[in-house]
C-alpha positions in Angstrom: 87.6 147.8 103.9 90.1 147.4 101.0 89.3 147.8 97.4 89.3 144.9 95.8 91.2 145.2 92.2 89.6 144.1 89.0 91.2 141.5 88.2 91.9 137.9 90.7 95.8 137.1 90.8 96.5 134.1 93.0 100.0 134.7 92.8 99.7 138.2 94.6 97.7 136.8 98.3 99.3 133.5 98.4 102.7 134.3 99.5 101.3 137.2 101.6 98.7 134.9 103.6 100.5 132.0 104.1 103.4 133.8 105.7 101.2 135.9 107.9 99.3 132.6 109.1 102.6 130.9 109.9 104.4 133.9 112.0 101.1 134.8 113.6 101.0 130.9 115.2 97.5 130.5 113.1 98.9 126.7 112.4 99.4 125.9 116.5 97.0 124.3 118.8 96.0 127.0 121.3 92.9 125.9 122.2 93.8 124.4 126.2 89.8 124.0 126.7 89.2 122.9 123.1 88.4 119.6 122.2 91.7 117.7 121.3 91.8 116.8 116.7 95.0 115.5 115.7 96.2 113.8 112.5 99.8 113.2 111.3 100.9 113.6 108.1 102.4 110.1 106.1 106.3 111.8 106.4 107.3 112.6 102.8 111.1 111.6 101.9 113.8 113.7 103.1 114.8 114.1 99.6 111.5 114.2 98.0 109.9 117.0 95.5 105.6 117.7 95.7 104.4 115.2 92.9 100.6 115.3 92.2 99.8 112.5 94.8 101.1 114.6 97.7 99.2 117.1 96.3 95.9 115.0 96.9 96.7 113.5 100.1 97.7 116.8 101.6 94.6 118.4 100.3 92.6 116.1 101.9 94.1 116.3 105.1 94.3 120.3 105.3 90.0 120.2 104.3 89.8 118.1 107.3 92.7 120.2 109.8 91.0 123.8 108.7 87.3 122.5 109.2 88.3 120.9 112.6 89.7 123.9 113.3 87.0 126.4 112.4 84.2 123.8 114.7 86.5 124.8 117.4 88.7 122.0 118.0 92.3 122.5 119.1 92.9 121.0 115.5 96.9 120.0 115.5 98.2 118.6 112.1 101.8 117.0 112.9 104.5 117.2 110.6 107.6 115.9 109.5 109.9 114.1 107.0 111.0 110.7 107.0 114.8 110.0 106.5 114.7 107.9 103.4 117.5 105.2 103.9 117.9 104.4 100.0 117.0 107.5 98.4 119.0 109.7 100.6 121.9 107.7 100.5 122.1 107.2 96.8 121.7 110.8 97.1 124.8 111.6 98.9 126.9 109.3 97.1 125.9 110.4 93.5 127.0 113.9 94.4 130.3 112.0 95.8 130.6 110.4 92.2 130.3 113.8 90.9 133.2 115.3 92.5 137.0 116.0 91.2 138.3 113.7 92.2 135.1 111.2 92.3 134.7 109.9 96.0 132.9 106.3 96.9 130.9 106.1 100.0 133.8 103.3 101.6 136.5 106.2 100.8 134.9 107.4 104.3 134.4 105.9 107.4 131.0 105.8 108.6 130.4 108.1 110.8 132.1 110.6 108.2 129.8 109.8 105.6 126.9 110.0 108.2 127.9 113.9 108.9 128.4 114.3 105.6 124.8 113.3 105.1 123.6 115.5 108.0 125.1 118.3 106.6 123.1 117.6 102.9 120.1 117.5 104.8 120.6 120.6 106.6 121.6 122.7 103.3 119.5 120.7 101.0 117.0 118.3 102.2 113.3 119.4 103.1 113.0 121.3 100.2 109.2 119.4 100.0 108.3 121.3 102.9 108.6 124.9 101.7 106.6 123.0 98.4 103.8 122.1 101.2 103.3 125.8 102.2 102.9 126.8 98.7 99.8 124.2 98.9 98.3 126.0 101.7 99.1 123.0 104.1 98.5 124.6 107.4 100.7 122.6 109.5 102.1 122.7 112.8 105.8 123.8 111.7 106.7 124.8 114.9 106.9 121.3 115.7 108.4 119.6 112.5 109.6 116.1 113.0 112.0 114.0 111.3 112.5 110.4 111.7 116.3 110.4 112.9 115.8 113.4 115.5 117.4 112.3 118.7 113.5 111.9 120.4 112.0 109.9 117.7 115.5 107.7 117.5 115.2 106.8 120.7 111.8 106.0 120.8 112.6 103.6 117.5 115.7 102.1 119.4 113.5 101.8 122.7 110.8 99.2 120.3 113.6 97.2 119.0 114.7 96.1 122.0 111.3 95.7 123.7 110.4 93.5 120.6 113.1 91.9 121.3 112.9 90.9 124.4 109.2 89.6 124.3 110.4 87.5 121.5 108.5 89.0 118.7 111.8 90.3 116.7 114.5 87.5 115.8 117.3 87.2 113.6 116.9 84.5 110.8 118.2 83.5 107.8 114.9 83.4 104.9 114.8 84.6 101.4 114.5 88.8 101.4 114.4 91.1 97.5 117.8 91.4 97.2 119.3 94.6 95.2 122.6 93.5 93.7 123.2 97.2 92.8 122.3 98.7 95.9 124.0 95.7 97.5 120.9 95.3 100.4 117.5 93.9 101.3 114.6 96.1 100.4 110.9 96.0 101.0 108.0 94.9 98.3 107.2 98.3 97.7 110.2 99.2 96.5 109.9 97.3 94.0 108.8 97.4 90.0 107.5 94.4 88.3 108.1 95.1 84.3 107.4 92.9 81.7 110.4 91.5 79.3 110.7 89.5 76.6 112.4 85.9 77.9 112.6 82.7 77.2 111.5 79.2 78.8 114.1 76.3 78.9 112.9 72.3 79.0 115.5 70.0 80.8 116.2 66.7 81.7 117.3 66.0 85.1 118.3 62.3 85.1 117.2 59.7 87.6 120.1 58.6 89.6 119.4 54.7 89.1 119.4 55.1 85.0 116.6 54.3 84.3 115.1 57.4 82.7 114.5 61.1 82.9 112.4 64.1 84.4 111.7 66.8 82.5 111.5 70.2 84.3 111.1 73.3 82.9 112.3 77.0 83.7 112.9 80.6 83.0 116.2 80.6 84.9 118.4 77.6 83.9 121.6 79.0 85.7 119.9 78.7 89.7 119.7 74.8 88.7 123.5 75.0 90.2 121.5 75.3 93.3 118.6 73.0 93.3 117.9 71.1 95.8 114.7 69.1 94.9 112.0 67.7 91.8 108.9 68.5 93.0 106.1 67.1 91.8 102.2 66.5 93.0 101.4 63.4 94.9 98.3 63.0 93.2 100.1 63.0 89.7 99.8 59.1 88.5 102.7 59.9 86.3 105.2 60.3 89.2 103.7 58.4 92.0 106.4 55.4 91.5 109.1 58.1 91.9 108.7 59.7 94.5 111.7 59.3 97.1 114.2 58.5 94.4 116.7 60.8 92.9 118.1 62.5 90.2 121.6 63.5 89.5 122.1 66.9 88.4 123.4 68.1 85.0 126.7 69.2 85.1 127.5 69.7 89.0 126.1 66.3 89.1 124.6 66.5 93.0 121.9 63.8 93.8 118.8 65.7 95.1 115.5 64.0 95.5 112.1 63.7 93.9 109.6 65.4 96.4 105.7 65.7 96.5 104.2 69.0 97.1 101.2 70.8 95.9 103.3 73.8 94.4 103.2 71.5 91.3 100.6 71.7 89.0 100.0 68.2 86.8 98.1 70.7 84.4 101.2 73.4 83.8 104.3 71.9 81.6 105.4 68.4 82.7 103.8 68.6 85.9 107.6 68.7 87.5 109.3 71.5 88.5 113.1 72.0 90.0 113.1 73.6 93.7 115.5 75.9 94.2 114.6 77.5 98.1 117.9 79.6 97.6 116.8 81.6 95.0 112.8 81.7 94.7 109.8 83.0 96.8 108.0 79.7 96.6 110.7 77.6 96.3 111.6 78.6 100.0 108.2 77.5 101.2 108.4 73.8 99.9 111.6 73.4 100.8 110.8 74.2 104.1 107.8 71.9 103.8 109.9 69.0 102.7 111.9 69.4 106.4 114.8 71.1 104.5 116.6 74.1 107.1 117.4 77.5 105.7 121.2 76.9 106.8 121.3 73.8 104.8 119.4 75.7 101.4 122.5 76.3 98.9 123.5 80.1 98.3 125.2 80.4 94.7 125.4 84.0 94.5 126.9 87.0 96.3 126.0 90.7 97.1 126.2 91.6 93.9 125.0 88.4 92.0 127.6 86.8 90.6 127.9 83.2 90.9 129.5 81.5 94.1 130.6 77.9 95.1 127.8 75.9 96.4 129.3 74.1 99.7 129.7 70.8 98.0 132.0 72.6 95.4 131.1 71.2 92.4 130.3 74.0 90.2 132.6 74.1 87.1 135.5 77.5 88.3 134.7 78.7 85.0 131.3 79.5 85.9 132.6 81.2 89.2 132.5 84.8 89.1 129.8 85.3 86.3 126.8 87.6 86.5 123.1 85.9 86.1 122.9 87.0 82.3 126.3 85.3 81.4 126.2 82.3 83.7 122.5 81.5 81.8 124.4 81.8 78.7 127.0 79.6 79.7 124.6 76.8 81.3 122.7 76.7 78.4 125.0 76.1 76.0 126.7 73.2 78.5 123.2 71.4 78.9 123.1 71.1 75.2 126.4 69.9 74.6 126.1 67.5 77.1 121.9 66.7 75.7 119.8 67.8 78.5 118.3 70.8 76.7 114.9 69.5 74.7 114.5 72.0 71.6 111.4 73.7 71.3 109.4 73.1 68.3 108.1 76.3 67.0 104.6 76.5 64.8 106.3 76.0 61.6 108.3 73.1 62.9 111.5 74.4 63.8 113.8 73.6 66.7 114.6 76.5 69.2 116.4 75.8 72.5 113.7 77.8 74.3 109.8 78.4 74.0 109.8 82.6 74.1 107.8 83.9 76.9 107.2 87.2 78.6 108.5 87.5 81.7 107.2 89.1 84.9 111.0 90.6 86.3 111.1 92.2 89.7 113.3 95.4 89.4 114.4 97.9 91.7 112.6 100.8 91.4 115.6 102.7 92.1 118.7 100.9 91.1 117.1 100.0 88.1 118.6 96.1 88.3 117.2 92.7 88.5 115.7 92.2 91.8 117.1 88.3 93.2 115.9 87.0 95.7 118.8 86.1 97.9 118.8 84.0 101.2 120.4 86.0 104.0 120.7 86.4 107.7 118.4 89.3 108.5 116.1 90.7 111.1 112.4 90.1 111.8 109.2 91.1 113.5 106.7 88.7 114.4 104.3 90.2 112.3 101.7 87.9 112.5 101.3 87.6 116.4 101.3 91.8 116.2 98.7 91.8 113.5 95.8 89.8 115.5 95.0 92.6 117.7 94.9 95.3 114.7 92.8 92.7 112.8 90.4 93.1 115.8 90.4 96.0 116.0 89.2 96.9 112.5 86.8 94.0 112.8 85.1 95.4 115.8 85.2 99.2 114.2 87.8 100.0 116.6 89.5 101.6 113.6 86.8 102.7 110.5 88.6 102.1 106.9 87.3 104.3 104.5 85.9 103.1 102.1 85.0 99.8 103.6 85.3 97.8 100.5 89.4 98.1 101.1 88.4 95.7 104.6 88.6 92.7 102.6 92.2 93.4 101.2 93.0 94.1 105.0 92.2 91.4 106.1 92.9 89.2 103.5 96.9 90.1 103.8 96.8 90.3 107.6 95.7 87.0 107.9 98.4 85.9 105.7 101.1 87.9 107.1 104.9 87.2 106.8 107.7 87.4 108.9 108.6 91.3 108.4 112.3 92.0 107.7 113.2 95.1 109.2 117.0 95.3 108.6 118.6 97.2 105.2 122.6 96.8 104.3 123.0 100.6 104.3 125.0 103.2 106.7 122.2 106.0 106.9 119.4 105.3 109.1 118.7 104.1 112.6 121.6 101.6 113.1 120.4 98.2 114.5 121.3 98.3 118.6 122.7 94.8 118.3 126.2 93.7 119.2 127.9 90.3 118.2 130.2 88.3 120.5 133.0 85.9 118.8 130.7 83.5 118.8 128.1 85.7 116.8 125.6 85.3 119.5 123.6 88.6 118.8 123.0 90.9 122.6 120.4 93.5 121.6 120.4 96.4 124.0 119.8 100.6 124.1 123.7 101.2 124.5 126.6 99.4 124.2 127.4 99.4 127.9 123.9 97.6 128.3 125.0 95.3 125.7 128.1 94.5 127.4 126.7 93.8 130.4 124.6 91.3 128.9 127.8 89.8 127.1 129.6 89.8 130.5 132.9 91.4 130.7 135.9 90.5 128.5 134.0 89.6 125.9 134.5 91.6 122.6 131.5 92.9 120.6 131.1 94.5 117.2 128.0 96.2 116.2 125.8 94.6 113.4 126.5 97.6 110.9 122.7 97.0 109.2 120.1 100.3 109.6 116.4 99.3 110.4 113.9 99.3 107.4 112.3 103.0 106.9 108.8 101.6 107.2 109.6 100.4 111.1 110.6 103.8 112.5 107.3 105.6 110.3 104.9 103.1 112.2 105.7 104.7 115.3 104.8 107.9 113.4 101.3 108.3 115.3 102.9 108.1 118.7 106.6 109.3 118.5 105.7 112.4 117.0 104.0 114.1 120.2 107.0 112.4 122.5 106.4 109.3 122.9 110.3 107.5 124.0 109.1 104.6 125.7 109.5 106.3 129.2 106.0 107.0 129.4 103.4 104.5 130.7 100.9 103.6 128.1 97.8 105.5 129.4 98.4 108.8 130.2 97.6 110.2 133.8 94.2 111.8 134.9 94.9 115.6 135.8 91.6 115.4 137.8 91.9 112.2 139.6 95.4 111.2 139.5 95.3 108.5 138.7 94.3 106.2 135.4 92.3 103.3 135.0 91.7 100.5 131.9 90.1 98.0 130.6 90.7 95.2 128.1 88.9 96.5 124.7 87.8 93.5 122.2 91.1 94.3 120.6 92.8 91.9 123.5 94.8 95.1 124.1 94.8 97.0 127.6 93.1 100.3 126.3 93.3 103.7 128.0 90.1 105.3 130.0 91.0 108.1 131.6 89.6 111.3 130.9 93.0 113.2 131.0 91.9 116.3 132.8 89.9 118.8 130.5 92.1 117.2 127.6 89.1 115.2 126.6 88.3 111.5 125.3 87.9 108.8 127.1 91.6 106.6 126.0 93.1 109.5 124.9 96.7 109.8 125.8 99.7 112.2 125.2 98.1 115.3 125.9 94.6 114.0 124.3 96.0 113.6 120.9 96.3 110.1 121.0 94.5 107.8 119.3 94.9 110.3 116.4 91.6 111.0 114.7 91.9 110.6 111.2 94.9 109.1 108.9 94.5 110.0 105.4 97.0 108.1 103.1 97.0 106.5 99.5 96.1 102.6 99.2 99.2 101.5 98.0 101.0 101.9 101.5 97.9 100.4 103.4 99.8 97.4 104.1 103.7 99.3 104.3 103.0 101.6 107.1 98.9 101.6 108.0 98.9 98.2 109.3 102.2 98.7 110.8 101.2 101.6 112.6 98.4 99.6 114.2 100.6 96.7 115.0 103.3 98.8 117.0 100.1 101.6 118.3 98.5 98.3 119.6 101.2 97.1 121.1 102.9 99.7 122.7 100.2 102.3 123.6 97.7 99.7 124.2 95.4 101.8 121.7 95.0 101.7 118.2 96.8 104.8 116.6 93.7 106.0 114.7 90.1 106.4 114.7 89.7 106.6 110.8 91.5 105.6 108.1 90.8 106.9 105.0 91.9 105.6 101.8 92.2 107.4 98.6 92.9 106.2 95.1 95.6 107.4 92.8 96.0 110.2 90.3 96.2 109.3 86.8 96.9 110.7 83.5 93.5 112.1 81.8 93.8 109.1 79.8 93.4 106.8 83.1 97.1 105.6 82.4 99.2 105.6 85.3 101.3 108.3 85.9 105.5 107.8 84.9 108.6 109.8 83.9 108.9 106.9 81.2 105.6 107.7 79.9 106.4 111.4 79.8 102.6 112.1 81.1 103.7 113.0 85.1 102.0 116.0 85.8 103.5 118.9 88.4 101.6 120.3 90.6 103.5 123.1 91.4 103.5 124.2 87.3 99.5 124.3 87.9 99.7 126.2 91.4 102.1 129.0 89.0 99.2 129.0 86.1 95.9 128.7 87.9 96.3 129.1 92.0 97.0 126.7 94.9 92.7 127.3 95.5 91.8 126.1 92.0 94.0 122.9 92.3 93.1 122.5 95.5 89.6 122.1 94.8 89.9 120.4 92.0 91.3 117.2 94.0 88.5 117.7 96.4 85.6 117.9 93.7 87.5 114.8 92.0 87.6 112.9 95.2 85.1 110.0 96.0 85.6 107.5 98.5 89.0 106.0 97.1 88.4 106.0 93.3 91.4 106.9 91.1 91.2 110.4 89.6 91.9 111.1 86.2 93.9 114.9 85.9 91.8 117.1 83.6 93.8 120.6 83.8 90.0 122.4 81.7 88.7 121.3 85.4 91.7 122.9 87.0 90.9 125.9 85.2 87.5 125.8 85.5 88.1 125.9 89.2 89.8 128.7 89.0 86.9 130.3 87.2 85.2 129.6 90.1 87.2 131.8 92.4 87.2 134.9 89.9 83.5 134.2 89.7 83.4 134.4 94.0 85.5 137.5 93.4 83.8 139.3 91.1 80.7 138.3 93.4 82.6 140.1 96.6 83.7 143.7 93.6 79.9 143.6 93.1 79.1 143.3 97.3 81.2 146.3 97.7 80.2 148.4 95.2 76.4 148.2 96.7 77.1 148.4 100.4 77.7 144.9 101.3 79.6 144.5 104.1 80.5 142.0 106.5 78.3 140.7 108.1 78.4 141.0 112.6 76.4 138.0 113.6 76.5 134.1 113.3 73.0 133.9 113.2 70.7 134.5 110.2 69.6 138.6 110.1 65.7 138.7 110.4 64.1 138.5 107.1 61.1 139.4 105.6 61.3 139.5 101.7 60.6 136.0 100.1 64.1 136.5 97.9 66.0 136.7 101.5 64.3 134.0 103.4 65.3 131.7 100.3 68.4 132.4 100.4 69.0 132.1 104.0 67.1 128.4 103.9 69.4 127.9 101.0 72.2 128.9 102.8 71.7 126.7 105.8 70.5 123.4 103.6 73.9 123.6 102.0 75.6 123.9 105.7 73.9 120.8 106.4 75.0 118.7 103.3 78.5 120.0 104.0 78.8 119.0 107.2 77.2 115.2 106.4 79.6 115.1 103.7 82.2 116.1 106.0 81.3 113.7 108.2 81.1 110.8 105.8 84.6 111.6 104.4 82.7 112.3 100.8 85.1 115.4 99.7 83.6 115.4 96.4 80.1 115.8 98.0 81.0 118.5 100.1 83.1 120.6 97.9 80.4 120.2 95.1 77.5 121.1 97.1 79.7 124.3 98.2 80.3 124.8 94.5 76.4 124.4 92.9 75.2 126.8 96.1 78.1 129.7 95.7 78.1 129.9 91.9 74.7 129.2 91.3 72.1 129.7 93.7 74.0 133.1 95.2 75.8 134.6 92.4 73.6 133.8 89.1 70.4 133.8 91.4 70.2 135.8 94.8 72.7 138.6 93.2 70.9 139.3 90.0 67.6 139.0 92.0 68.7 142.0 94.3 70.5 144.0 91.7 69.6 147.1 92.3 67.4 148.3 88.4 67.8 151.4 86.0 64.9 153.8 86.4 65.3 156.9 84.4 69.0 156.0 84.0 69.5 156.1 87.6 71.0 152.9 89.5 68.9 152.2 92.5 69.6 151.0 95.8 69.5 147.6 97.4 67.6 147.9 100.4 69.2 147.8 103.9 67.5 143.7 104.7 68.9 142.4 101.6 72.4 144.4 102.3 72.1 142.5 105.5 71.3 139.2 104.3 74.0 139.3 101.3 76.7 140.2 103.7 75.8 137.3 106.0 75.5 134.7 102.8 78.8 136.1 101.8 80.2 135.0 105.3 78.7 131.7 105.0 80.1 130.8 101.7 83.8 132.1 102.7 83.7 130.3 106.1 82.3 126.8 103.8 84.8 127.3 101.4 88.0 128.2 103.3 88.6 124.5 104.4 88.8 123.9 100.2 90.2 127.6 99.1 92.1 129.0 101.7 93.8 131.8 99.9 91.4 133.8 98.2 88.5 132.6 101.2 91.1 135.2 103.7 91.7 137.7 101.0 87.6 138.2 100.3 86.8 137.6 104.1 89.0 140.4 105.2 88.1 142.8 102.2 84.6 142.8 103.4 85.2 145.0 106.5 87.1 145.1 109.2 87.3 141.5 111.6 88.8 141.0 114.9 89.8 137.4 113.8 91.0 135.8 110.6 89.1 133.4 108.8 91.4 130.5 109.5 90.1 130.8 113.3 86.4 132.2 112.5 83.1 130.2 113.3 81.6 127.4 111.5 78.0 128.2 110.5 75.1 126.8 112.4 72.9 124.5 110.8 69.5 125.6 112.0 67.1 124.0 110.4 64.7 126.0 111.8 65.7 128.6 109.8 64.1 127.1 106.5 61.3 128.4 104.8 59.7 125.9 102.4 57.1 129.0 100.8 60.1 131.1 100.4 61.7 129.0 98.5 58.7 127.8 96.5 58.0 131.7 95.7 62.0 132.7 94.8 62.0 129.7 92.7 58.7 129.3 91.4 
């Protein structure tokens, strides 16, 4: 038994255990007649540092991996990174913008840009992971994953075609969020709705048979080059009689027609508004209403949103070629030279050519440009038909969302589900295994030779140079990780009876029953670690990769990737501000692991934890947390200076004194709200019921009430039961606490006395409740 010094230093164990847990294979699963626990990590970019969110949602997940582990489950916690299409990319080509000479990403073909990418990822990328260990993530790094590994990229190719071929993944031409400065499609979450100051134009569109006008009104004058309609509501007395008829556009001077639809609100403005499917979200949807096909909806601007010939070719060619900003400018000034623009009246009476507004602008969160959105050919799942069964199956508990209140957001999108486009305009990433003919008849296939066969022989193909959306290789993330490539049936194989039977689950889907040898669960496949147990992830990707996990999980494993899935909120600023660079108040994680301990923030973000409610950062609770370990510490300097020792049984020593029967009921009460908090998924509950117990009940109470007293200024001695008992509390409280403090748990565990085993794969305590003593406690306490 170790000395322990004076004072606690984080810094001094947490390099020293972690490596020791890693090279001694503490993180595998070695446990062959174990119950099977599994949970995958959500894959952190490639290029991505540890901010204070990863910090949570990796907390959360090691409490869970560590406690699993110390019940004796073969407890596996997979993970890996995810490639990043945009943000590695941009990546690469800023340090090519950098060099002497600067280089652009087309000075390269693409397959040297690609190895020029592999090779930053080798030197550079990952760095996130070596920011996880300093967390105390106990991971299985012997098995790290990354999303373009040749395994997982062939399981990703080996859904794109299956999609394919059952029809749920087309190729269509709709309205994606287009990033002019990143020149591709990108996904909702990427990107940033900010709030500018704009303005609000009035126009008249006049009716084709001269006998009036409709006024419209708009925060983008310049896409009425491309309108293709008036809408305006059928019940709307005012427009009734003109319905059908048309109006001739200002300045290109195209007849489009007055249209009815319920996008137009009689009570907003004029009760009119211009349709424009080309260019806007909603626009898209009536036109489609009104019969109008996406090949026929008119396309004025290119990759990089400058303004284009319609197909009729009347835009003025002094308009060609301008950006959105200058072409407003220009169309503005020719609508009131030529009298379509009505002046604004402002309160004091004075004419404006706009009514100011703020405007909600989509941005891209990394370009940092206007977000248009642009009407494309792209790729699609059928997201809808994949989301019924995953609506099922969180509707008959299949799959538990914690908290439930997020089940009405669930459903409430997956019911309402789009056509999900999976394809990005970039070089990194899985490349789309699709192959174009002359024609541009699209033959989807594994390899090219599969794909010529298809076309038939003489037929020349070129490869669609688009990369598949991050988000549709990470939904395979459950599956793919633990080797999943498509070649595998989707049950897995009994090891007793050879064979493997199913059923049809109220999901629709043909789910797994067989036992899978000494494995485990009933529908438990790959080895028995799928379904995965638990996902922990934040809220705001519930829809980007949860439900997408599901829908492919559903689909192609015939299970549903997850028994759990818990959500938690976000980490704000102590303010309750959201957390940004541009507000200056992002907080680093790593900055409070150097001050306080990887332990201290650790439990911090359990303690602050409950059931998906945002947490505001207080750093005085950070440090108060680490008060709490040098109080457990100093509690451990005061066990070995009295003969404490560790203690050699699981079970409770036999008592006698009232002081050690409390403690010992104590002891085992707080093992029991642990493990229903545990079981709940209340984190805060459980770490706070560690917390009152340790610091108060054991330390200020039991300790003081043992101390051994001065007689004659001579220390006595704490007799051998209490010894006993204390040694086994202190066991208790380290095995209860490790889970939430990992570092200093080890350190105190092993400077108790010699082990045969380290903490990380010691015992849970036993909740006995037979243990408790209601008189002892009424006499300790009384």
């Amino acid at each position: 038994m170790s000395e322990l010094p004076k004072t606690f230093d984080p810094a001094s164990i947490e390099s020293r255990w972690y490596a020791h847990w890693e090279a001694s294979g503490q993180f595998r699963p070695d446990r062959p007649n174990a119950e099977p626990w599994t949970i995958v990590n959500p894959p952190p970019n490639v290029t991505g540092s540890l901010h204070i969110g990863h910090a949570l949602d990796n907390t959360l997940q090691d409490i869970l991996t560590r406690h699993a582990r110390l019940k004796g489950k073969d407890a596996l916690w997979v993970v890996g990174t995810d490639h990043a299409g945009i943000a590695t990319q941009m990546v690469v080509e800023r340090q090519m913008g950098a060099m002497t000479p600067p280089q652009k990403r087309t000075d390269l073909s693409r397959e040297d840009f690609i190895a020029k990418v592999w090779a930053w990822k080798e030197e550079s990328g990952g760095e996130i992971t070596q920011q996880l260990r300093r967390l105390g993530c106990s991971m299985d790094w012997a098995n790290e994953r990354f999303t373009m590994d040749e395994g997982f990229s062939k399981a990703v190719l080996k859904v794109f075609v299956d999609l394919h071929k059952q029809g749920l993944l087309y190729r269509d031409k709709r309205l994606v969020n287009w990033d002019p400065g990143l020149g591709t499609a990108i996904s909702d979450l990427e990107v940033e709705t900010r709030e500018i100051k704009g303005s609000f134009w009035h126009l008249r569109y006049p009716l084709a048979d001269g006998s009036g006008f409709i006024e419209v009104a708009t925060t983008r004058p310049e896409t009425m080059l491309a309108d293709m309609a008036v809408a305006v509501n059928g019940a709307d007395a005012r427009y009734t009689g003109l319905i059908g008829k048309q109006v001739k556009l200002p300045i290109t001077g195209r007849l489009i027609p007055i249209i009815a639809d319920d996008h137009a609100d009689p009570e907003l403005g004029s009760g009119a508004v211009k349709i424009t499917p080309g260019h806007d979200f909603n626009d898209f949807e009536v036109g489609k209403r009104a019969g109008m096909a996406a090949g026929a909806m008119l396309n004025m601007l290119d990759a990089k949103a400058r303004v284009v010939q319609v197909s009729d070719g009347l835009i003025p060619a002094e308009l060609l070629g301008l950006t959105t900003a200058e072409a407003r400018k220009a169309v503005v000034a020719q609508l009131k030279a030529e009298g379509f623009l009505i002046a604004h009246l402002d309160k004091d009476g004075v004419e404006h050519d706009a009514e100011p507004r703020t405007i909600q602008t989509p941005y891209g969160d990394r370009s940092g440009v206007v977000i248009e959105p642009w009407l494309t050919d792209q790729w699609y799942v059928d997201a809808k038909t994949l989301a019924q069964p995953a609506i099922e199956a969180v509707r008959v508990g299949a799959i538990d969302i914690v908290p439930k209140t997020w089940e009405k957001t669930f459903f409430n999108w997956m019911e309402n589900i789009q056509p999900w486009c999976v394809s990005r305009q970039l070089w990194w990433g899985h490349q789309i295994p699709a192959w174009f003919g002359p024609d541009g008849t699209p033959y989807v296939a594994e390899t090219e030779a599969e794909a010529q066969a298809l076309a038939g022989a003489g037929v020349t193909l070129v490869r669609d140079p688009d990369v598949l959306d991050t988000w549709f290789s990470s939904a395979l993330w459950p599956f793919a990780t633990l080797g999943w490539d498509g070649t595998q049936p989707p049950f897995a194989l009994s090891e007793v009876e050879g064979q493997a039977t199913s059923d049809t689950s109220a999901t629709g889907a043909s789910t797994s029953l067989s036992t899978n040898g000494n494995r485990g669960r009933p529908g438990s496949q790959l080895g028995g670690r799928y379904p995965n147990d638990v996902l922990i992830s934040g809220f705001d990707i519930l829809f980007f990769w949860n439900a997408r996990m599901m829908m492919q999980g559903l689909h192609f494993m015939k299970d549903v990737p997850f028994r759990t899935l818990y959500l938690h909120g976000l980490v704000r600023a102590a303010d309750g501000a959201k957390m940004s660079k541009s507000k200056g108040n992002v907080v680093n994680p790593l900055g409070l692991i150097d001050q306080y301990g990887a332990d201290a923030l650790r439990f911090f973000m359990a303690a602050m934890e409950s059931q998906g409610r945002d947490i505001k950062m207080d750093e005085k609770r950070v440090e108060g947390y680490r008060n709490f370990a040098t109080k457990l510490w100093n509690a451990a300097r005061f066990a070995q200076a009295n003969g404490i020792v560790a203690s050699t049984t699981l079970e409770a020593p036999r008592a006698e004194l009232a002081v050690n029967k409390w403690i010992i009921a104590e002891t085992i009460a707080t093992v029991q709200q642990v493990d229903l908090a545990l079981a709940d998924y209340r984190f805060d509950g459980a770490a706070n019921a560690i917390y009152q117990f340790a610091w108060s009940r054991f330390c200020d109470w039991y300790l003081e009430l043992i101390k051994p007293q001065m007689v004659d200024d001579v220390r006595g001695q704490i007799d051998d039961e209490s010894k006993a008992v204390a040694g086994w509390v202190l066991d208790q409280i380290l095995v209860l606490l490790h889970p939430f403090m990992p570092f200093i748990t080890e350190e105190l565990w092993h400077a108790m006395g010699p082990r045969d085993h380290d903490l990380i794969v010691a015992t849970w305590p036993m909740a006995d409740a037979r243990s408790l003593d209601p008189e002892a406690s009424r006499k300790s306490t009384g």
